[in-house]
VOGU-3710 file (C-alpha; in Angstrom, 3 decimals, decimal comma):
1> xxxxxxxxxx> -16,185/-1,296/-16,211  -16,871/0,426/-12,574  -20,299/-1,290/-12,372  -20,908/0,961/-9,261  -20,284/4,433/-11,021  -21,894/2,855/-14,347  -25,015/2,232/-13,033  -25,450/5,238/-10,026  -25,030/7,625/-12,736  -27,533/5,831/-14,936
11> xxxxxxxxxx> -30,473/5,953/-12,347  -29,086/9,673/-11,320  -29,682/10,433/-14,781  -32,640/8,799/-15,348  -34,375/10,693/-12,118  -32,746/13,680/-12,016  -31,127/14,033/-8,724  -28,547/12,330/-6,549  -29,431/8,840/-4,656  -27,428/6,262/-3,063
21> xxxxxxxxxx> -26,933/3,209/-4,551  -26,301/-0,257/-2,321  -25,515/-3,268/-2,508  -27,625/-5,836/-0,541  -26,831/-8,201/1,911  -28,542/-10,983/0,553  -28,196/-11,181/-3,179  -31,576/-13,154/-3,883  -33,174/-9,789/-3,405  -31,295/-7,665/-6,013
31> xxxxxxxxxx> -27,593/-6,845/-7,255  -28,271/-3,042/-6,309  -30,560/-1,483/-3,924  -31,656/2,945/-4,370  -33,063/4,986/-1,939  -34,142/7,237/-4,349  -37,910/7,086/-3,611  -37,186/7,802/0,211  -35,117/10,580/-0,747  -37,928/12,035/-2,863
41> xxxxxxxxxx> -40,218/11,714/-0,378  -38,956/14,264/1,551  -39,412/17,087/-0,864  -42,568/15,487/-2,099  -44,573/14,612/0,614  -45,557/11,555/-0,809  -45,503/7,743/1,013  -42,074/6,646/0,375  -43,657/3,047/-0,742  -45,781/4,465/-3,486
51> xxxxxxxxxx> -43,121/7,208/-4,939  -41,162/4,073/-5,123  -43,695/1,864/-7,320  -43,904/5,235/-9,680  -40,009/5,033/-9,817  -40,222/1,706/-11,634  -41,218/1,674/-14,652  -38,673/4,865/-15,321  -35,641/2,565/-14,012  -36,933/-0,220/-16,030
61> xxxxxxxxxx> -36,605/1,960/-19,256  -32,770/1,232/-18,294  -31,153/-1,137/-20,687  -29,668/-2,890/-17,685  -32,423/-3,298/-15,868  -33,650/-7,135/-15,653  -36,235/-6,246/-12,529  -37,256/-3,701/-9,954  -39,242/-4,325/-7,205  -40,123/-2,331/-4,129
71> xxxxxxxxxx> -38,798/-3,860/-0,408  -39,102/-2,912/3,240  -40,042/1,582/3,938  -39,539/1,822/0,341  -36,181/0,926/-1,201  -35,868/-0,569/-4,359  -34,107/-3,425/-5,335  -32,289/-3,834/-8,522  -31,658/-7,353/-10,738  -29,771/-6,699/-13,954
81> xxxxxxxxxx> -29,884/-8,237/-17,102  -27,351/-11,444/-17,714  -26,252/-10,153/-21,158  -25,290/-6,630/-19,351  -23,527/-8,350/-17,163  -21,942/-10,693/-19,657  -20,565/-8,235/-21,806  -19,563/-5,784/-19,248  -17,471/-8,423/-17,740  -15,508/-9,564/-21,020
91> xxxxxxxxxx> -14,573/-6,027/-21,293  -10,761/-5,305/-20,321  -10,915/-3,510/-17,184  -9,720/-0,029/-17,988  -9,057/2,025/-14,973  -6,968/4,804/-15,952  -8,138/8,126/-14,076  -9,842/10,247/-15,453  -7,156/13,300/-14,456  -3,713/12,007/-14,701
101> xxxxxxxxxx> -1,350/13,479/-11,306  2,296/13,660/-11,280  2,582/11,573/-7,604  6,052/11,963/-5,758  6,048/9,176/-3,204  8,541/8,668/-0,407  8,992/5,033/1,409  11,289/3,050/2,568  13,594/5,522/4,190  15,652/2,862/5,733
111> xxxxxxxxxx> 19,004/3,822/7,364  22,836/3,484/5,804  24,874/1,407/8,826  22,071/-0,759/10,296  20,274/-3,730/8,542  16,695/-3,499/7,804  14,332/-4,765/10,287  11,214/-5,822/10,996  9,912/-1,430/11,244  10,909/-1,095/7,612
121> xxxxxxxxxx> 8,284/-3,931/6,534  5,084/-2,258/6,437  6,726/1,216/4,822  7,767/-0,796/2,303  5,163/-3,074/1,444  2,354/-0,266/1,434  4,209/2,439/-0,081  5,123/-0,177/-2,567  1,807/-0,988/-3,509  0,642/2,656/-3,348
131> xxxxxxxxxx> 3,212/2,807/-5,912  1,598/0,287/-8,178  -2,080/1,136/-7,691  -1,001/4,955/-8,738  0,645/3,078/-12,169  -2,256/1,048/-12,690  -4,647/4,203/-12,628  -2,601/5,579/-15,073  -0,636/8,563/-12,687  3,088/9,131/-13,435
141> xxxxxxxxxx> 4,704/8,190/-10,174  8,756/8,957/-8,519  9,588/6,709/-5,560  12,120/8,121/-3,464  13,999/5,930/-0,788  14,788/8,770/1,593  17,357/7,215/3,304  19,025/7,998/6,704  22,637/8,792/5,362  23,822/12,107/7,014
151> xxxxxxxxxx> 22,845/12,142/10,344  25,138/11,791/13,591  24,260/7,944/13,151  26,945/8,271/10,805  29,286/10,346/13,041  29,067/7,519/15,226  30,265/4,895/12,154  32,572/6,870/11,278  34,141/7,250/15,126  34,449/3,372/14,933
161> xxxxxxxxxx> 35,459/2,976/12,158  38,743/5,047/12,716  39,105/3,265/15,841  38,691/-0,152/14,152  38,880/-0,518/11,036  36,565/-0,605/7,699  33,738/-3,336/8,068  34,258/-5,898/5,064  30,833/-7,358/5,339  27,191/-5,933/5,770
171> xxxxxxxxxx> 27,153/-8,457/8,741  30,069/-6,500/10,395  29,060/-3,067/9,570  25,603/-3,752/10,694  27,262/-4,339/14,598  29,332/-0,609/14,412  26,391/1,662/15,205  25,053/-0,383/18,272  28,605/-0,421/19,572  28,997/3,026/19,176
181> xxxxxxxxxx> 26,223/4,175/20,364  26,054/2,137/23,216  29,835/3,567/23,739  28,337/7,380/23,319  25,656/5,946/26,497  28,629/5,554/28,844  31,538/8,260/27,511  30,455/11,254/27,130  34,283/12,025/25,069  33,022/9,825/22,601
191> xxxxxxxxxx> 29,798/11,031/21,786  31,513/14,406/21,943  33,774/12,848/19,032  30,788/11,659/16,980  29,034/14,900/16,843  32,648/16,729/16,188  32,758/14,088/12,740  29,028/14,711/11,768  29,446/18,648/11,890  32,487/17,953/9,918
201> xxxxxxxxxx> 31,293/15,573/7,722  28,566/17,589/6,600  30,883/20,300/6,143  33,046/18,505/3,700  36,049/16,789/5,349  37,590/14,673/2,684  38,779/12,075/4,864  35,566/11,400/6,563  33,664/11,489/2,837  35,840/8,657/1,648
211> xxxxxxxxxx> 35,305/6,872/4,938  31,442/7,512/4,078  31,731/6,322/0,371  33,332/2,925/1,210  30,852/2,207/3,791  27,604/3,657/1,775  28,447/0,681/-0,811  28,182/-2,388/1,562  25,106/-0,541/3,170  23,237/0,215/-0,226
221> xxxxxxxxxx> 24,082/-3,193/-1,543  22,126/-4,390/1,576  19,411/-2,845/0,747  19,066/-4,050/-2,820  19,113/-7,630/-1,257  16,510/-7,089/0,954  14,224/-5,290/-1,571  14,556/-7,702/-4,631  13,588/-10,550/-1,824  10,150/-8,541/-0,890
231> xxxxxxxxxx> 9,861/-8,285/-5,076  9,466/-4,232/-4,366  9,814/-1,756/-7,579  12,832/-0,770/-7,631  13,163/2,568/-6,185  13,253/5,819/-8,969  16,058/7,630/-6,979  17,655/6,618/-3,759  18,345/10,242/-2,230  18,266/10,658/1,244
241> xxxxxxxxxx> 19,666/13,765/3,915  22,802/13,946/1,718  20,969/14,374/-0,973  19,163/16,892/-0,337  21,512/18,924/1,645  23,056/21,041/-1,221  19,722/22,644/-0,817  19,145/23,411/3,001  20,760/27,040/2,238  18,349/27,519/-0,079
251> xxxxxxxxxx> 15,371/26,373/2,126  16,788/28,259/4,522  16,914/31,856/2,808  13,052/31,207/1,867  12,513/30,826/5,539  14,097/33,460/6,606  12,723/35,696/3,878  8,981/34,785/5,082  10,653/35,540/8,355  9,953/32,138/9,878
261> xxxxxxxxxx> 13,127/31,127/11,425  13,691/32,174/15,206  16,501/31,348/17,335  15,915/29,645/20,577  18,856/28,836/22,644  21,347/28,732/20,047  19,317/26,685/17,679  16,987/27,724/14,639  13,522/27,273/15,106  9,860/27,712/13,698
271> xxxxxxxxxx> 6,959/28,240/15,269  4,144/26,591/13,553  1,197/26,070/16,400  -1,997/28,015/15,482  -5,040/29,239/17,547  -7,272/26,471/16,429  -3,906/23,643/17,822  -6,102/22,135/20,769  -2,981/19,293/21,362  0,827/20,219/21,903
281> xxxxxxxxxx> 2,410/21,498/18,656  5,807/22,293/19,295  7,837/24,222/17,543  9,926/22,936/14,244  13,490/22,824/14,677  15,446/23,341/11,577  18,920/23,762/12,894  20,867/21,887/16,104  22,267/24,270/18,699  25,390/22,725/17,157
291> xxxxxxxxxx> 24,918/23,723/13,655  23,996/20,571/11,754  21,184/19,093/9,450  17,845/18,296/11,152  15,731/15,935/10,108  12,796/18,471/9,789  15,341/20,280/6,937  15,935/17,772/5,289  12,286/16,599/4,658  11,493/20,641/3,999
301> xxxxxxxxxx> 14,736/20,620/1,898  13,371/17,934/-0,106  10,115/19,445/-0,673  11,607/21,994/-2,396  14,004/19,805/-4,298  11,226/17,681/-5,656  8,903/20,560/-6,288  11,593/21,943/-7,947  12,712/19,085/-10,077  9,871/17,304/-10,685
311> xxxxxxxxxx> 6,832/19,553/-10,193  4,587/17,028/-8,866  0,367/17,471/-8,045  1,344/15,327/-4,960  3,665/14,851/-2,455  3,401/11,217/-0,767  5,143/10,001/2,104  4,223/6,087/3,948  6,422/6,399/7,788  5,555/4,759/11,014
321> xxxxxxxxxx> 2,368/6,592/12,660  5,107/7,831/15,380  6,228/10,355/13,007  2,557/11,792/12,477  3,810/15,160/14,243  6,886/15,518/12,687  4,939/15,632/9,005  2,138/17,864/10,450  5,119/20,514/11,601  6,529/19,728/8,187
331> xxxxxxxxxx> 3,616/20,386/6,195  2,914/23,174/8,107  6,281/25,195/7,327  6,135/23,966/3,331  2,790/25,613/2,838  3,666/28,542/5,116  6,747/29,507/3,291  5,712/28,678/-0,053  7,908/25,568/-0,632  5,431/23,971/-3,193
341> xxxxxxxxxx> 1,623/23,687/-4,390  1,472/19,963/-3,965  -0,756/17,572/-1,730  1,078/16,808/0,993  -0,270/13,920/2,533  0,973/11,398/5,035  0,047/7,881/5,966  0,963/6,756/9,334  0,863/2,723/9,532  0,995/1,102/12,872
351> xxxxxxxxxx> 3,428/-1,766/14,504  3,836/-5,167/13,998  3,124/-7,235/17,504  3,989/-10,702/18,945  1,219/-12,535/20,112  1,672/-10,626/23,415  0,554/-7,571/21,882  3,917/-6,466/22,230  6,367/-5,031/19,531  8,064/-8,408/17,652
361> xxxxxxxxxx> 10,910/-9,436/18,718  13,146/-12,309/17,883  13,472/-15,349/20,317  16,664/-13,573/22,213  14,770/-10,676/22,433  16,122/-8,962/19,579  14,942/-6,273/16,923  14,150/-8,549/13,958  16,296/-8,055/10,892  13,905/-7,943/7,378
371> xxxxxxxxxx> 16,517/-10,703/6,288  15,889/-13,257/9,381  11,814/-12,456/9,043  12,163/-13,690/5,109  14,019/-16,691/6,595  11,375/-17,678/9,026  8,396/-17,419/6,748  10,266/-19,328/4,454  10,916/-21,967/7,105  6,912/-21,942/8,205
381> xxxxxxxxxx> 6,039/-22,452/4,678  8,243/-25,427/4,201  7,097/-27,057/7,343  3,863/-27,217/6,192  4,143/-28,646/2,735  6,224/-31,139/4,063  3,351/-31,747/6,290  0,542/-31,974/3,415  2,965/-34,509/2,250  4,072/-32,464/-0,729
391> xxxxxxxxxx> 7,096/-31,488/-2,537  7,830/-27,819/-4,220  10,803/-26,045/-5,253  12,779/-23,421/-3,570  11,348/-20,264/-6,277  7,429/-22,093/-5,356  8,614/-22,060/-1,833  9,609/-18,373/-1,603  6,685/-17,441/-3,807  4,201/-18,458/-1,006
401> xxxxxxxxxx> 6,675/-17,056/1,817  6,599/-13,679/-0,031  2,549/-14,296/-0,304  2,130/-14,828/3,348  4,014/-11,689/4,185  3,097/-8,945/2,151  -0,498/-10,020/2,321  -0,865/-9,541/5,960  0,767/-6,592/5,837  -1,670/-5,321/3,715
411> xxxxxxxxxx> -4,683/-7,080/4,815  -5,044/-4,673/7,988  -5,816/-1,312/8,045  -2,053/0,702/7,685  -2,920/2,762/10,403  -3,641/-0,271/12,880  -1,406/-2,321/14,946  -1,568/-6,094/14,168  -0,196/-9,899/15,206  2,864/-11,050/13,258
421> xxxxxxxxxx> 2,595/-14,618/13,671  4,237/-17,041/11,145  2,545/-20,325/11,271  -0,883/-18,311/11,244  0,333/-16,510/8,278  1,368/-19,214/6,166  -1,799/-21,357/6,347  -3,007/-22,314/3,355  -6,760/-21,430/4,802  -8,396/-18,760/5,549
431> xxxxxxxxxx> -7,285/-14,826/5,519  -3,606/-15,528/3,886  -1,257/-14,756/1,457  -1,089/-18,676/0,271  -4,975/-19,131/0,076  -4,999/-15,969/-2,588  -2,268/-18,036/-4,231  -3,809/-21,211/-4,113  -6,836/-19,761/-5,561  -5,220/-18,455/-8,317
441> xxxxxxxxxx> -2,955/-21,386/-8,860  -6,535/-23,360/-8,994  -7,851/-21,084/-11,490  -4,925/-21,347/-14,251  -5,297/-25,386/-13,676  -8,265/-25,231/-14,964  -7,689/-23,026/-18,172  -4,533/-25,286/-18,842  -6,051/-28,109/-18,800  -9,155/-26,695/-20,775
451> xxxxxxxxxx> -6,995/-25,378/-23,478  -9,101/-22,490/-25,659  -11,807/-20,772/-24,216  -15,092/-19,340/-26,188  -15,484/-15,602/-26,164  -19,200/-15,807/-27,270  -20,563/-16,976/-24,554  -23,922/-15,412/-23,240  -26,072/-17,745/-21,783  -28,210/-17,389/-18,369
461> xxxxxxxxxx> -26,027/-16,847/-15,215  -26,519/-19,113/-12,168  -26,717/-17,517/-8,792  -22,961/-18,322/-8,732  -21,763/-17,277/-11,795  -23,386/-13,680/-11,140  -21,453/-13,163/-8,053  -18,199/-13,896/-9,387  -18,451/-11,718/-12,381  -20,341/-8,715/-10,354
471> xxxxxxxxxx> -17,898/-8,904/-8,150  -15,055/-8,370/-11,051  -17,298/-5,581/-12,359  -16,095/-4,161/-9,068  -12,620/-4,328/-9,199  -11,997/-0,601/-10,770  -14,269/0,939/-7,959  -11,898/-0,762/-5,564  -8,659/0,308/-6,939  -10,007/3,980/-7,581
481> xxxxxxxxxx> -11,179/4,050/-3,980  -7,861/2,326/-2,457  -6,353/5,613/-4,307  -8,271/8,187/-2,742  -8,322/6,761/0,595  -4,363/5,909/0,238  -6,164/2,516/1,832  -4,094/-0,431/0,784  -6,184/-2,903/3,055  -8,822/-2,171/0,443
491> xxxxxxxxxx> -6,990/-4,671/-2,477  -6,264/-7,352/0,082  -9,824/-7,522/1,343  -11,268/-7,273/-2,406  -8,770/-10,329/-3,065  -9,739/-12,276/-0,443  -13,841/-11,526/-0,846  -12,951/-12,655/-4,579  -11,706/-15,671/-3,814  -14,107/-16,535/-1,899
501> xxxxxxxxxx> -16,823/-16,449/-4,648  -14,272/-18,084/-6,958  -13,828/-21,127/-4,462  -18,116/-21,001/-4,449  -18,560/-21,169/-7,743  -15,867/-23,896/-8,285  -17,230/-26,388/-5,539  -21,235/-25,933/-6,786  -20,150/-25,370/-10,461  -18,369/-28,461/-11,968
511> xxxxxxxxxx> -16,403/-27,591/-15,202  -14,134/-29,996/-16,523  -16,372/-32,907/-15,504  -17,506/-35,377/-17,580  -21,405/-35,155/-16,996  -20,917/-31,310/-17,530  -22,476/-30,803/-21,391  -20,502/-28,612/-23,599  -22,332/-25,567/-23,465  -22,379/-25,228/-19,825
521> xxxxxxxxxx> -18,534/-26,174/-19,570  -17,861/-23,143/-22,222  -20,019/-20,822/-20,181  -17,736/-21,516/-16,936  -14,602/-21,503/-18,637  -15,348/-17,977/-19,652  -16,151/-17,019/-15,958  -12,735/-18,460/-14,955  -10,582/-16,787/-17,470  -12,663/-13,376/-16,143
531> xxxxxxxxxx> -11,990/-14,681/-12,520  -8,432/-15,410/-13,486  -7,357/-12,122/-15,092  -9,072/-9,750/-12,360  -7,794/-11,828/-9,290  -4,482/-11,810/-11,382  -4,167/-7,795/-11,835  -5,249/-8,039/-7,520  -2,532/-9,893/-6,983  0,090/-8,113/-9,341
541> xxxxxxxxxx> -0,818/-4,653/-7,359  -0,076/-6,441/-4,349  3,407/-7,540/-5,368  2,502/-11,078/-4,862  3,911/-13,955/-7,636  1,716/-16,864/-8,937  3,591/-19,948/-8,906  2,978/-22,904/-11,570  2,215/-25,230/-8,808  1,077/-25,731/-5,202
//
């Protein structure tokens, strides 16, 4: 059940117009606060305190409604009833939307020729989980890995590669584009060369295409590593520039047909800043002075592949924030030429940073490969269960790693920068990915060890016991609003603020004890298999893995 919506709409109903509905800071005074009576006021001209104390008796008609009492200029607090909450929480939570969307999502986008690094965590870890919140509410989602794979990037692989030979390994491909491109820096011939091979590569040139295909296969295989390591869904369709570039002529006639495209200095351009633009909006470039595939076509070129093929309500994309203008120009020309009907939205996510505040870098001052971050986690993680004086398998081992990762990647706000530190990350306290494990890990102890668990249980609810399951009650209106607000951070922080209450109610609640009588014990069972199964689905949309042990 969304407690929130449930009851809002009840007291809406119940007084005939639209009030907000809180949630106190301290708990002692009420689960829900309204500010109905201050709201009537206005149009009444009544005291707000004694429009209030005429408000109660309708809200306690409510079935829900335990007590109501009048606080402060005239809110009113709200207790409810244990047995509401008691059989609201055994309920399954059941949060498909109510209007099921078609959702095309683009993320990842990582680049053929170069191994991923540490700027392709956070587009895959929050698209990823986009992903599975969309799944969860019941939308039917396509997850496109728009990768880099036609560019001059691969002009420049190519160059080297005729010059030196076909990589045999990922590790030996991943060095060609550096060198090359460092070579285009100094030799002006060269770069010539690489832009000569990516006009004719695009164009067709057989040898260069089989060049291409034996390379694409060590890069792609890459990839798969890397993403079955970070436990991602695995992608719908893989389809990056070359994929869509069957279908730049037929952008490109649409375009010109709306009359969009201008030349500028022997390139094809469109304008898309408006009167209202207050900041620099320059013009989109569809077409190099050179004659090749933009970046900006392919994007539009996939718009109208997708809207094409799969007829989606919305269009998705998760990039670094740095790319905010190219989408905005992008948007711009889809809707202005009629490319498709969908949402087009774009989240932006910010950088990971050293402790300096600076971008992360390895200790040689490197770019951080995705591989080598894995590798260090993993490393932290050991270190410190060797330290607890513990022993755990390499699958337990990787389990946290992964933990520690993805959840502080998703425990900030996407659009903010944040610290990357590993030892902070892979503390077993506080904020992290291994404390939501542990928690869990806790919680599944206890039901093991319990063996069956009553489902008739409906006795009076301690102060902690109504937390915990309120807060579960809670859990749709979090995953619905993480949706809307394409805010990831939102399932983190609901994670952690349930865990919390879980580790509460464990430390002042005793369960398996054996002064705890048999009623009692059955009654807190029941909130830890509720606990269990909503922190569980939390940590399943996070693409997090509970381990046996810890």
């Amino acid at each position: 059940m969304n407690l929130y919506k449930y009851v809002s709409n009840a007291i809406n109903d119940k007084l005939g117009f639209v009030a907000n509905l809180e949630t106190p800071r301290n708990r002692a005074f009420g689960d829900f606060s309204t500010n109905a009576a201050m709201v009537m006021a206005k149009s009444t001209g009544k005291n707000p305190r004694e429009l209030a104390a005429e408000i109660l008796p309708k809200l306690s008609e409510l079935g829900f409604v335990a007590d109501a009492s009048v606080a402060g200029p005239g809110f009113i607090n709200i207790k409810l009833k244990d047995d509401f909450i008691w059989a609201a929480a055994k309920e399954p939570h059941n949060t498909k939307s109510e209007k099921a969307q078609k959702i095309d999502l683009d993320y990842g986008g990582y680049n053929v020729g170069k191994a991923l690094h540490i700027g392709h965590l956070r587009t895959s870890i929050v698209g990823d989980t986009f992903n599975r919140i969309a799944k969860f509410l019941g939308h039917t989602t396509k997850s496109y890995n728009h990768i880099g794979d036609w560019g001059r990037p691969m002009g420049l692989i190519i160059a080297w590669i005729l010059e030196y030979g076909m990589p045999q390994s990922a590790e030996e491909l991943n060095k060609m584009y550096p060198a090359s491109t460092a070579r285009a820096k100094e030799d002006e011939a060269w770069m010539a060369r690489a832009k000569e091979i990516t006009a004719e590569l695009q164009a067709g040139n057989p040898e260069y295409r089989k060049i291409y295909d034996d390379f694409m296969k060590i890069s792609l295989a890459q990839m798969d590593e890397v993403l079955k390591k970070l436990n991602l869904l695995p992608f719908d369709a893989t389809m990056g520039e070359r994929g869509v570039a069957p279908y730049v002529a037929e952008t490109q006639k649409i375009l010109e047909a709306k009359n969009l495209l201008v030349e500028s200095d022997g390139a094809m351009i469109v304008n898309v800043k408006t009167d209202e633009d207050t900041a620099p909006m320059p013009p989109l470039m569809f077409r190099t002075s050179s004659d090749t595939q933009t970046y900006a076509a392919a994007d539009l070129s996939a718009i109208y592949y997708r809207t094409k093929t799969d007829s989606p309500d919305v269009i998705g994309y998760f990039t670094d924030s740095r790319q905010n203008l190219h989408f905005q120009q992008v948007f711009r020309v889809a809707k202005m030429a009629g490319l498709t009907n969908a949402e087009l939205f774009h989240t932006g996510f910010g950088a990971l940073t050293g402790a300096d505040g600076k971008p992360f870098k390895t200790r040689d001052g490197g770019v951080a490969e995705l591989l080598d971050i894995i590798d260090m986690v993993n490393d932290a993680v050991r270190t410190r269960v060797k330290e607890a004086g513990k022993e755990l398998d390499d699958e337990t081992i990787s389990a946290i790693a992964l933990a520690a990762v993805k959840f502080n990647d998703l425990l900030h706000d996407v659009r903010s920068d944040y610290v990357f530190d590993p030892n902070q990350i892979t503390s077993f306290e506080g904020r992290t990915g291994p404390y939501i494990l542990y928690t869990a890990v806790r919680l599944n102890s206890v039901l093991k060890r319990a063996g069956e668990v009553s489902d008739s249980i409906m006795g009076q609810l301690s102060e902690e016991e109504r937390n915990l399951l309120i807060a579960t009650l809670d859990f749709e209106r979090t995953v619905q609003t993480a949706f809307d607000n394409r805010a990831t951070d939102m399932i983190a922080n609901y994670a952690y603020d349930l865990c919390q209450l879980i580790n509460t109610f464990y430390h002042n609640c005793p369960i398996l004890r054996d002064d705890v009588d048999a009623a009692t014990r059955a009654q807190r069972l029941a909130v830890v298999r509720i606990a269990r199964d909503t922190l569980a689905s939390a940590i399943d949309l996070m693409g997090l893995k509970i381990p046996e042990e810890m």
